[in-house]
MIDO-366034 format. One record per atom (N, C-alpha, C): residue in one letter; x, y, z. Coordinates in pm, whole numbers, padded with zeros to 5 digits, always signed. Example, Ala and Ser with C-alpha at 12.3 -4.5 7.8 and 13.67 -1.06 7.14 Angstrom:
A+01319-00569+00780;A+01230-00450+00780;A+01320-00330+00780;S+01285-00225+00708;S+01367-00106+00714;S+01290+00003+00787;
// end
This chain:
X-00552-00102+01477;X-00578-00150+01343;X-00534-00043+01244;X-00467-00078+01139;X-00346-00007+01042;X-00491+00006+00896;X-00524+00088+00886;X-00622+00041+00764;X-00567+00124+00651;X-00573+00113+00550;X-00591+00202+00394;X-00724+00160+00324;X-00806+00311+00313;X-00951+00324+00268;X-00888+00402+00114;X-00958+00330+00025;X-00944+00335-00126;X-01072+00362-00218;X-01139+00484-00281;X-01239+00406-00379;X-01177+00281-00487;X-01327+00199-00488;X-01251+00104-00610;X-01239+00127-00690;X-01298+00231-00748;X-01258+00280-00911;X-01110+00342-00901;X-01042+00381-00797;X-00889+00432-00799;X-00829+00326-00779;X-00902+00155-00736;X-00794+00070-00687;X-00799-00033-00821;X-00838-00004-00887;X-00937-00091-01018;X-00793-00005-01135;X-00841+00113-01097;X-00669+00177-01231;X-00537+00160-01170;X-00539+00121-00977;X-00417+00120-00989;X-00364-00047-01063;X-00477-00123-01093;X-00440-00260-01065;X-00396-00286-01215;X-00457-00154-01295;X-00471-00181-01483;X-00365-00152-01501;X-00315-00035-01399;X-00189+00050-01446;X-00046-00036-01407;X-00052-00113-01284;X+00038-00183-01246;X+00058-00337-01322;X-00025-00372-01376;X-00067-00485-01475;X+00061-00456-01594;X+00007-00347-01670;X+00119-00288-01794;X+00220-00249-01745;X+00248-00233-01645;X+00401-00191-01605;X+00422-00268-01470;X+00474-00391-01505;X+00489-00456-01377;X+00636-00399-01261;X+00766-00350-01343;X+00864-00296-01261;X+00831-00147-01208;X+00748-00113-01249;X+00705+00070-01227;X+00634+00048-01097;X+00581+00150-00983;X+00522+00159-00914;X+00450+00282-00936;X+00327+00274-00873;X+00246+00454-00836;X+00250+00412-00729;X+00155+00574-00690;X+00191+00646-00604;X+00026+00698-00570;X-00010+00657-00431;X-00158+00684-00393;X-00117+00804-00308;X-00180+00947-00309;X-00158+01025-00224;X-00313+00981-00058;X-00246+00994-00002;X-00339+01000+00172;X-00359+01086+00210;X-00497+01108+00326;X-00532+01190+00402;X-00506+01083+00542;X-00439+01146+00668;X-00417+01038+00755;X-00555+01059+00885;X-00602+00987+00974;X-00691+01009+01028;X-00675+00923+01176;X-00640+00997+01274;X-00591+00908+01396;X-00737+00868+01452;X-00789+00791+01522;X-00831+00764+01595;X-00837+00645+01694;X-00757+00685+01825;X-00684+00553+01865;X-00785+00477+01961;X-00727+00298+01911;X-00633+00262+01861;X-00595+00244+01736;X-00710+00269+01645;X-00703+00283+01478;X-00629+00390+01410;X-00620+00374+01267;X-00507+00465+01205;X-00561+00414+01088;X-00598+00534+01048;X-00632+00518+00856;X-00563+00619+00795;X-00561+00596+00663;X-00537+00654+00556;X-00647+00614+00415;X-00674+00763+00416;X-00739+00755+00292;X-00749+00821+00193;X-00703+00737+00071;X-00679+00769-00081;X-00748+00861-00094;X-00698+00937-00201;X-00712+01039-00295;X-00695+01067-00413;X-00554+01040-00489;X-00551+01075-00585;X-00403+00977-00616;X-00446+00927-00770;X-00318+00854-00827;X-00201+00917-00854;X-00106+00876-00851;X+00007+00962-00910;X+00135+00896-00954;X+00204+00910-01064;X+00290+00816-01129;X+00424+00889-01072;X+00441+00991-00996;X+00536+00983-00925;X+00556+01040-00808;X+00662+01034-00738;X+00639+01076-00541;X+00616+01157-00537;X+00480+01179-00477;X+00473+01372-00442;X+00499+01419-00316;X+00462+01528-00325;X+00550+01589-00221;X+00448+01544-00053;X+00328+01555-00090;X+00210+01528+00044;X+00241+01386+00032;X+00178+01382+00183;X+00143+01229+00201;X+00117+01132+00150;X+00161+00968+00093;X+00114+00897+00001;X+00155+00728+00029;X+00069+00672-00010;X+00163+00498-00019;X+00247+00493-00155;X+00334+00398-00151;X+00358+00339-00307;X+00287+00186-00314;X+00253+00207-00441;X+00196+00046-00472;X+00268-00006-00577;X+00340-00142-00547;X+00376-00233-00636;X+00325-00363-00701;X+00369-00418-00767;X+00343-00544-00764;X+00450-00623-00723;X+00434-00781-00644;X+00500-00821-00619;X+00436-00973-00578;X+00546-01065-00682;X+00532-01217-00729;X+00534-01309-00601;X+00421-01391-00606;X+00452-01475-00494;X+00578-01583-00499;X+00647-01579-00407;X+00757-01626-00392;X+00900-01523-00420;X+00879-01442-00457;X+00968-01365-00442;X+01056-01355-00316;X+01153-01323-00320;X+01221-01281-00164;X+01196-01198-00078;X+01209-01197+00028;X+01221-01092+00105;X+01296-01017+00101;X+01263-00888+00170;X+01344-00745+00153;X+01335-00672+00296;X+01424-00604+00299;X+01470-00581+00455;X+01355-00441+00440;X+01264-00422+00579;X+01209-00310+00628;X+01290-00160+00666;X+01401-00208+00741;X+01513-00143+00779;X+01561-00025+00620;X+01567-00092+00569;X+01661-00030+00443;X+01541+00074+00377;X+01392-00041+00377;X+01340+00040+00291;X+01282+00160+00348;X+01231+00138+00482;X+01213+00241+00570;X+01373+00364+00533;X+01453+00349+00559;X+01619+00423+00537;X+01589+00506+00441;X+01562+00459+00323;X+01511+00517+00139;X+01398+00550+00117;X+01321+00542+00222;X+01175+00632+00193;X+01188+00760+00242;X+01157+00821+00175;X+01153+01019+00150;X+01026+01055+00278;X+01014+01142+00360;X+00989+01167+00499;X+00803+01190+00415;X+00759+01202+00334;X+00609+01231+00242;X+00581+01054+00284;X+00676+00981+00286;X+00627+00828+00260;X+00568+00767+00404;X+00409+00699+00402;X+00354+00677+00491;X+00331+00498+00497;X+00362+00431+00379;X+00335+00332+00358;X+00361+00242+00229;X+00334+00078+00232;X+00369+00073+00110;X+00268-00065+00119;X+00196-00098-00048;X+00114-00157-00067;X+00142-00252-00183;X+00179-00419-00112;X+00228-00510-00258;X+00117-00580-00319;X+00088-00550-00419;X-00016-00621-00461;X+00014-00735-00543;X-00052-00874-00504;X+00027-01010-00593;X-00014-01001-00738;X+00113-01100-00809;X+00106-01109-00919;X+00172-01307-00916;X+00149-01331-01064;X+00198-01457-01055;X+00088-01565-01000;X+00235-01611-00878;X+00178-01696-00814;X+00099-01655-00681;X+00153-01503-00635;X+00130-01432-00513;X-00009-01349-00586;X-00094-01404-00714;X-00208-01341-00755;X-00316-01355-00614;X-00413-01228-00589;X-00524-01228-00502;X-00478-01221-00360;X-00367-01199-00331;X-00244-01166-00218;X-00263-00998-00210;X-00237-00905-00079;X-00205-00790-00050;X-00120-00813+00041;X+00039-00770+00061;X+00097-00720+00134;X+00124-00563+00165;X+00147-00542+00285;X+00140-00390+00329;X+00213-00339+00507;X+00246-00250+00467;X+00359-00190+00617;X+00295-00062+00646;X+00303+00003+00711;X+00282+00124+00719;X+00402+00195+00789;X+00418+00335+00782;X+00569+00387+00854;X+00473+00434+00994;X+00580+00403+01117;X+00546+00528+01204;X+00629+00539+01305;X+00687+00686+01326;X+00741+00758+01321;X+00929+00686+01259;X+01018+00603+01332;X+01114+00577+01318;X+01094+00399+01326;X+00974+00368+01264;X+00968+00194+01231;X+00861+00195+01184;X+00798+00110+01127;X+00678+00018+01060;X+00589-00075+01123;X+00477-00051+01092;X+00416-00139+01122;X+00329-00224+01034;X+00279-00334+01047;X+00178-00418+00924;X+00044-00330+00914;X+00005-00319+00820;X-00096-00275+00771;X-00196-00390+00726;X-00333-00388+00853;X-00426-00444+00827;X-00520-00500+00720;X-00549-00433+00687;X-00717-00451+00593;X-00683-00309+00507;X-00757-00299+00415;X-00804-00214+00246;X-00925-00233+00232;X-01014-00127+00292;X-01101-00107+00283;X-01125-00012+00114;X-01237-00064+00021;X-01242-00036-00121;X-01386+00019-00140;X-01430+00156-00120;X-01502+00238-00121;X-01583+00205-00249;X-01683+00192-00259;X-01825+00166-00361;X-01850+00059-00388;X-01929+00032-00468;X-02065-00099-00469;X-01984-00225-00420;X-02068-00256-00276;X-02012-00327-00180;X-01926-00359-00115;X-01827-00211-00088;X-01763-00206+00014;X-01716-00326+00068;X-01601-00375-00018;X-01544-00483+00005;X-01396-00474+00119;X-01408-00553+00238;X-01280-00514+00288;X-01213-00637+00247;X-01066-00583+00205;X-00919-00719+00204;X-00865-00690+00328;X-00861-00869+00321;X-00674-00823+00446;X-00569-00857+00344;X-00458-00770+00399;X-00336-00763+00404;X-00273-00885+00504;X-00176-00929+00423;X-00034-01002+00492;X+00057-00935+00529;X+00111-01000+00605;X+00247-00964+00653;X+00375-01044+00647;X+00308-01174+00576;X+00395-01270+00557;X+00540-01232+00426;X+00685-01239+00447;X+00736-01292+00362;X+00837-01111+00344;X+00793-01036+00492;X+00888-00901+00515;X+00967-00949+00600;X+01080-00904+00622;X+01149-00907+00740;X+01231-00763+00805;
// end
């Protein structure tokens, strides 16, 4: 199980911040945490651009939109990049898509677990990557 653990007050600004800038993405930095067969990552700190430690990017992204090749984007992610988190807009509103990298491929990223008052878990899709 692929998880990303978030407080909600960091997932609450990324959602304000991605709202006003729908073509922009941030940038969640991670702490990674093996324990197999699980694999988390958990947030830390926002950031409006790639840093150098560990991190997801979060976008937004419209339901119905196209697909986009894993291959490529995996290719163009900078070796800091652990994951990536689409959050719907539109018609794809109340939607999470999500991948995670590992080592030389990707995998889907489960559930978003959202740290404080009631610890709400989402799932993630996987629908609509290829």
């Amino acid at each position: 199980m692929n998880t990303l653990v978030c407080p909600l007050s960091m997932f609450r600004l990324a959602l304000f911040g991605l709202a006003g800038h729908p073509d922009e993405a941030l940038y969640l930095t991670v702490g990674r945490r093996l324990s197999p067969p699980a694999r988390e990552w958990l947030g830390r700190e926002l950031r409006h651009r790639p840093p150098p430690e560990p991190f997801f990017t979060l976008r937004r992204r419209a339901g119905g939109e196209e697909p986009f090749s894993l291959s490529a984007l995996l290719a163009a992610a900078p070796p800091a990049q652990q994951g990536w988190l689409w959050i719907g807009a539109g018609a794809g509103r109340d939607s999470l898509w999500g991948r995670v990298r590992l080592e030389q491929t990707t995998a889907p990223l489960h559930q978003v677990w959202l740290v404080g008052a009631g610890m709400h878990c989402l799932p993630v899709l996987d629908a609509g990557l290829e």
